[in-house]
Residue frames as qw, qx, qy, qz and C-alpha x, y, z in Angstrom:
[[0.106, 0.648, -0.750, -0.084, -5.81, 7.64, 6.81],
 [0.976, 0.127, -0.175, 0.025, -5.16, 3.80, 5.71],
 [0.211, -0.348, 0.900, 0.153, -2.86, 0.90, 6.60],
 [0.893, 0.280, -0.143, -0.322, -3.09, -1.27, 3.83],
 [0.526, -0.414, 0.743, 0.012, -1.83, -4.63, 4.37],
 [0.608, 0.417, -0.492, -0.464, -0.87, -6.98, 0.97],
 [0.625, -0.427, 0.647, -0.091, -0.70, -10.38, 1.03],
 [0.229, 0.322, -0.756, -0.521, 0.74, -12.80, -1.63],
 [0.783, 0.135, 0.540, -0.277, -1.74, -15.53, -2.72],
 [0.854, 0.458, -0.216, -0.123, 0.38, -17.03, -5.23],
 [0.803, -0.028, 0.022, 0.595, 4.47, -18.47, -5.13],
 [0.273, -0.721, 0.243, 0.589, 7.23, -15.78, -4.72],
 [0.367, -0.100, 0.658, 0.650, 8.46, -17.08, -8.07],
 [0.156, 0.437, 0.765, 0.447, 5.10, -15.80, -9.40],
 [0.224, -0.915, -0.161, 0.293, 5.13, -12.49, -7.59],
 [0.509, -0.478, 0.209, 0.684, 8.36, -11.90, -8.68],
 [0.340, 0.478, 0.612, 0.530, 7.34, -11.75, -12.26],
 [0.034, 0.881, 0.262, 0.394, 5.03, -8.33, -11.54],
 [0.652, -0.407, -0.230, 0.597, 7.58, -6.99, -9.21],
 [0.455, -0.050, 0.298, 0.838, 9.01, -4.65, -11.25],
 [0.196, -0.636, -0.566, -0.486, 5.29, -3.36, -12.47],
 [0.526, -0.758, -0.358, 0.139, 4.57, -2.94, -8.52],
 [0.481, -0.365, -0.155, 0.782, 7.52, -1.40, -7.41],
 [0.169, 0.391, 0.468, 0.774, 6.38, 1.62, -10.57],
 [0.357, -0.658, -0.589, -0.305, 3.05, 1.43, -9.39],
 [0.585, -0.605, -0.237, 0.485, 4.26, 2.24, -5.51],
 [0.501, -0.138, 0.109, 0.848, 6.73, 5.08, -6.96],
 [0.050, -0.439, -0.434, -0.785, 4.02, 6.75, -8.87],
 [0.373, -0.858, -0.354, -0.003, 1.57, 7.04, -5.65],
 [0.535, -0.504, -0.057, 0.676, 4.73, 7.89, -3.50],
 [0.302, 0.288, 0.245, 0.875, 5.42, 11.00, -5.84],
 [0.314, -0.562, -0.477, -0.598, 1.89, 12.10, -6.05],
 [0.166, -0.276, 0.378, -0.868, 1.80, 11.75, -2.34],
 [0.764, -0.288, -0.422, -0.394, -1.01, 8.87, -1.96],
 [0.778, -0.424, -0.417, 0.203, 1.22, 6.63, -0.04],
 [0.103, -0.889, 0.353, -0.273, 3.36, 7.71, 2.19],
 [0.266, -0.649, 0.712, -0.024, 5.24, 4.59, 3.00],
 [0.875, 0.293, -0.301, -0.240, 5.59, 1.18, 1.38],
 [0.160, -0.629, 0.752, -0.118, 7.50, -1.64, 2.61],
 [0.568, 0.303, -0.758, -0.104, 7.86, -5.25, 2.60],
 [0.897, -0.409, 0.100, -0.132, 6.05, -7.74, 5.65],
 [0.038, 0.449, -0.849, 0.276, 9.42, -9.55, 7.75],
 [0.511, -0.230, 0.591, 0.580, 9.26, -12.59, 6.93],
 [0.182, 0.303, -0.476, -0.805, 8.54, -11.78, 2.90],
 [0.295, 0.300, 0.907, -0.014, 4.51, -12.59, 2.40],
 [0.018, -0.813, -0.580, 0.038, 3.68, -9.63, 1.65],
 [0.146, 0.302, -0.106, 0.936, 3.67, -5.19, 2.21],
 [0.394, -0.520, -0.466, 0.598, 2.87, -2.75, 4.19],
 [0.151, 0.455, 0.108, 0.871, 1.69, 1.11, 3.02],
 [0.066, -0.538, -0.464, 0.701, 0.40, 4.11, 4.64],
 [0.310, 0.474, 0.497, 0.657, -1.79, 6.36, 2.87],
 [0.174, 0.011, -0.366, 0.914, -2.49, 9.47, 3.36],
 [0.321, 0.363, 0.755, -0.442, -5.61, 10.87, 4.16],
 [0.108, 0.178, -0.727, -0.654, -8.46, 10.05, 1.17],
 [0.613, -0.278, 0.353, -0.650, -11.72, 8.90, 0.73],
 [0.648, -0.157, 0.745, -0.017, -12.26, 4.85, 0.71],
 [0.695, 0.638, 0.241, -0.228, -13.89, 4.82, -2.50],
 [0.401, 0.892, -0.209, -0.021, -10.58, 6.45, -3.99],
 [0.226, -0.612, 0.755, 0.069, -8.02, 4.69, -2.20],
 [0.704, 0.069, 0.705, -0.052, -10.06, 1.31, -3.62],
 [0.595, 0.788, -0.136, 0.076, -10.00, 2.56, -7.52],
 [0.393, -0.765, 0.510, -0.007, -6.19, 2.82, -6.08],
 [0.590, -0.324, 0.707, -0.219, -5.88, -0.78, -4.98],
 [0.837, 0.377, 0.379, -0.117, -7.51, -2.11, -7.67],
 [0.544, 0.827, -0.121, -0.078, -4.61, -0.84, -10.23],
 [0.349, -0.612, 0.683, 0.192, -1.99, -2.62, -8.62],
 [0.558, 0.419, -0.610, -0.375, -0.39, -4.69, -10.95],
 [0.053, -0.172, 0.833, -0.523, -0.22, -7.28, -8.31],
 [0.423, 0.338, 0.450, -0.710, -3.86, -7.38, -7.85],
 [0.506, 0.551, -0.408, -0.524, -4.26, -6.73, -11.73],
 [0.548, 0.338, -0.755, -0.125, -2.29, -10.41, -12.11],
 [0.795, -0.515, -0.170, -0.273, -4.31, -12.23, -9.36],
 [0.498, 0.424, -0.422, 0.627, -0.78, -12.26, -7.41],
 [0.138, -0.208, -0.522, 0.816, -1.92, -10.78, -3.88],
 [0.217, -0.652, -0.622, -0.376, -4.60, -9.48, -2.48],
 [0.128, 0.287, -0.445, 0.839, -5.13, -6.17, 0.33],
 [0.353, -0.716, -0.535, 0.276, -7.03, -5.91, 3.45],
 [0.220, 0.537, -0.046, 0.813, -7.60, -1.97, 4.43],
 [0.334, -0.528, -0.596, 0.504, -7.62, -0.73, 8.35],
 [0.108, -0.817, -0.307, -0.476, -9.12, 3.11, 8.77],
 [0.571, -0.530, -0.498, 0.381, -7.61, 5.22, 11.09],
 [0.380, -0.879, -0.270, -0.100, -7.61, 8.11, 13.29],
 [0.529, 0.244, -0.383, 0.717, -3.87, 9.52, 13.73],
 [0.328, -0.914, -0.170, -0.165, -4.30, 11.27, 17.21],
 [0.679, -0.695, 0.180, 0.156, -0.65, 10.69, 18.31],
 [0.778, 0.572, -0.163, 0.205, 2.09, 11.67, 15.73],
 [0.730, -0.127, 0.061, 0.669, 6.16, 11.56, 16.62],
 [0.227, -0.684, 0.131, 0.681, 7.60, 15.40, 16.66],
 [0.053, -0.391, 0.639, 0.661, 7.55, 16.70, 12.93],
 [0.044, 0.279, 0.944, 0.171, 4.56, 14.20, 11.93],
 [0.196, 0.285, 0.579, -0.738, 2.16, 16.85, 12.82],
 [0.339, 0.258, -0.502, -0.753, 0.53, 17.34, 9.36],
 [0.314, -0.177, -0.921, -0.145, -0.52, 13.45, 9.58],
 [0.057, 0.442, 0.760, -0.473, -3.11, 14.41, 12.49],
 [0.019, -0.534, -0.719, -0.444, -6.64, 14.54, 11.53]]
């Protein structure tokens, strides 16, 4: 399992532009079941996903199709982990 952190390396006013692309992009994993959560960094520099589990190779083919990414617009960092401790109901997410 991934946390992929996004970060913007351009203006907001030039993020905003592929917004609409991203948000698609994010709906289409979330269907399918790649991510499992997406959100927005507090304050707004960035996101936040979970993915589920996958290997690296595939979640980077992924990454690379954001539109984001695609329009040099942001860029991700990806952490690997090890779920050993899930919340009641989460149990599926341990490896």
């Amino acid at each position: 399992m991934f946390v992929v952190t996004v970060t913007y390396t351009a203006p907001l006013k030039d993020v905003d532009r592929w917004r609409p692309a991203h948000g698609e992009w994010l709906k289409d994993l979330i269907a399918r079941r790649l991510l499992l959560v997406a959100g927005r960094q507090v304050p707004l520099f960035g996101g936040v996903y979970l993915t589920t589990d996958m290997p690296a190779e595939e979640l980077a083919q992924i990454l690379a199709s954001d539109p984001y990414v695609l329009n040099s617009v942001a860029t991700h960092s990806v952490v690997e982990f090890t779920p050993l401790l899930v919340a009641d109901g989460l149990e599926s997410l341990k490896s």
